[in-house]
C-alpha atoms as one frame of an Amber mdcrd trajectory, in Angstrom:
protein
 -37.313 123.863   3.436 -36.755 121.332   0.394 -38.763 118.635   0.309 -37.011
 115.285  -0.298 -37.976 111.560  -1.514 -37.108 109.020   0.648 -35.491 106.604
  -1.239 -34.494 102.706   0.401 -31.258 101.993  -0.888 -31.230  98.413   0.741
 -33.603  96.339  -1.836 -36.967  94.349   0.252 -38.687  91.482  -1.057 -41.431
  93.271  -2.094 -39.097  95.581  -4.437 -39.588  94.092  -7.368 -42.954  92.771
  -8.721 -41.830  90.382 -11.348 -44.433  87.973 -11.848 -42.807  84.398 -10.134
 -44.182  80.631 -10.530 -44.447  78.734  -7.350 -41.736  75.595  -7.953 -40.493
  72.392  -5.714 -37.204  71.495  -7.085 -33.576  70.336  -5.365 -30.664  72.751
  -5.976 -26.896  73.031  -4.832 -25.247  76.282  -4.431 -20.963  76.541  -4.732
 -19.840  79.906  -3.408 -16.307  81.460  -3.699 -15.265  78.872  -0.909 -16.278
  75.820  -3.115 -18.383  74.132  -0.524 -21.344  73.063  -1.884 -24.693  74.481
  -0.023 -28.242  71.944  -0.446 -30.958  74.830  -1.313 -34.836  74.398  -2.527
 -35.300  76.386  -5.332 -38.594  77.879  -4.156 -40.043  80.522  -7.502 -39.346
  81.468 -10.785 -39.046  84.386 -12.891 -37.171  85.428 -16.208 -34.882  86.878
 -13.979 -33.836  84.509 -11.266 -34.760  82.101  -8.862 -35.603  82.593  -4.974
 -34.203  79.445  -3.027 -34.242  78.697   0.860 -31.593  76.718   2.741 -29.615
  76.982   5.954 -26.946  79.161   4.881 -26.412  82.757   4.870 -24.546  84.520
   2.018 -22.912  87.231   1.630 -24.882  89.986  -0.608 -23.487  90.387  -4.227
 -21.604  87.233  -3.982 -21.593  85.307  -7.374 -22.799  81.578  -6.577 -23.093
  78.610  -9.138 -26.566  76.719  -8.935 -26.757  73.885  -9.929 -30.943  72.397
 -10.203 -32.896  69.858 -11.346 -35.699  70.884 -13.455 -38.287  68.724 -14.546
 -38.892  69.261 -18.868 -42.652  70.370 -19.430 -44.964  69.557 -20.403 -44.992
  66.008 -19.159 -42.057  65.898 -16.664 -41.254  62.724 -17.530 -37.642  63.697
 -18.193 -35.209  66.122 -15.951 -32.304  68.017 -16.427 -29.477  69.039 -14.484
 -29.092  73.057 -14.828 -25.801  74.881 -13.775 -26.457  78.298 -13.432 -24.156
  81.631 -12.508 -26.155  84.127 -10.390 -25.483  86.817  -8.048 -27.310  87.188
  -4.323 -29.542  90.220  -4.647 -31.193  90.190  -1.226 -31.650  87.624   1.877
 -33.781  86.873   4.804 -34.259  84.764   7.680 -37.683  83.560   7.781 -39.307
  80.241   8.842 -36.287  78.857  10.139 -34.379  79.009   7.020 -32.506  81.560
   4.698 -34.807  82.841   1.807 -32.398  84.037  -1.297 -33.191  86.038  -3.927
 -30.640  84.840  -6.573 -30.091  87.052 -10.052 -29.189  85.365 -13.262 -25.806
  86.248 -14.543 -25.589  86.145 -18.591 -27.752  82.791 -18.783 -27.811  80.739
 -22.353 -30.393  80.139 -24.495 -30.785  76.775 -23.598 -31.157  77.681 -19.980
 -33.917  79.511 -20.884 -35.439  77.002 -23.184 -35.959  75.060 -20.487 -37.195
  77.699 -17.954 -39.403  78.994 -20.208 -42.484  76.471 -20.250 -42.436  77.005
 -16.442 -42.545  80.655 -16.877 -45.465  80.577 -19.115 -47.374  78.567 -16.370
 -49.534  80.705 -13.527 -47.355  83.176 -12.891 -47.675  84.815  -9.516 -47.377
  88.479  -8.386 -45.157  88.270  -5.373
């Protein structure tokens, strides 16, 4: 008798343990269908964002976010963000979707302006 792993091919939540920063900003997802989808963007990390709104989406689908992030340090001044990302995961929880969204080939500048917010108390999620 072999003796195999179990492996979980479908990724959880809990997968990945990429520090995350809590944040409270307004988004706007377009999918392949062009309509335009009002998220929260919810955390943080170098590699994407997790967002909640009332729309389910399709796993692997490339989206467009577009955000408003305030600049650190003083957040006196905001910019509007358009980013490419892919759906890596999503639940129904609390009455809304949760999304875990991937960044697809973001710029420098994007991450110029993520950055300060990454280097603020990250979280283990």
């Amino acid at each position: 008798m072999f003796q195999r792993p179990v492996i979980n091919p479908v990724p959880t939540t809990d997968a990945r343990k990429e520090p995350r920063v809590q944040v409270s900003w307004f988004g706007e997802l377009s999918g392949e269908d062009g309509r335009q989808l009002p998220v929260k963007v919810i955390d943080l990390s170098r590699s994407g964002m997790g967002v909640a709104g009332d729309d389910k989406l399709r796993r692997q689908q490339l989206v467009e976010l577009r955000v408003v992030v305030p600049r650190l340090p003083d957040l006196d001044e905001q910019v509007v963000m358009r980013l490419r990302a892919r759906v890596v995961y999503q639940m129904h929880s609390g009455g809304a979707w949760r999304t875990g969204l991937q960044f697809v080939d973001p710029t420098p500048e994007h991450r110029a302006i993520l950055e300060p917010w990454l280097l603020k108390e990250s979280i283990a999620w």
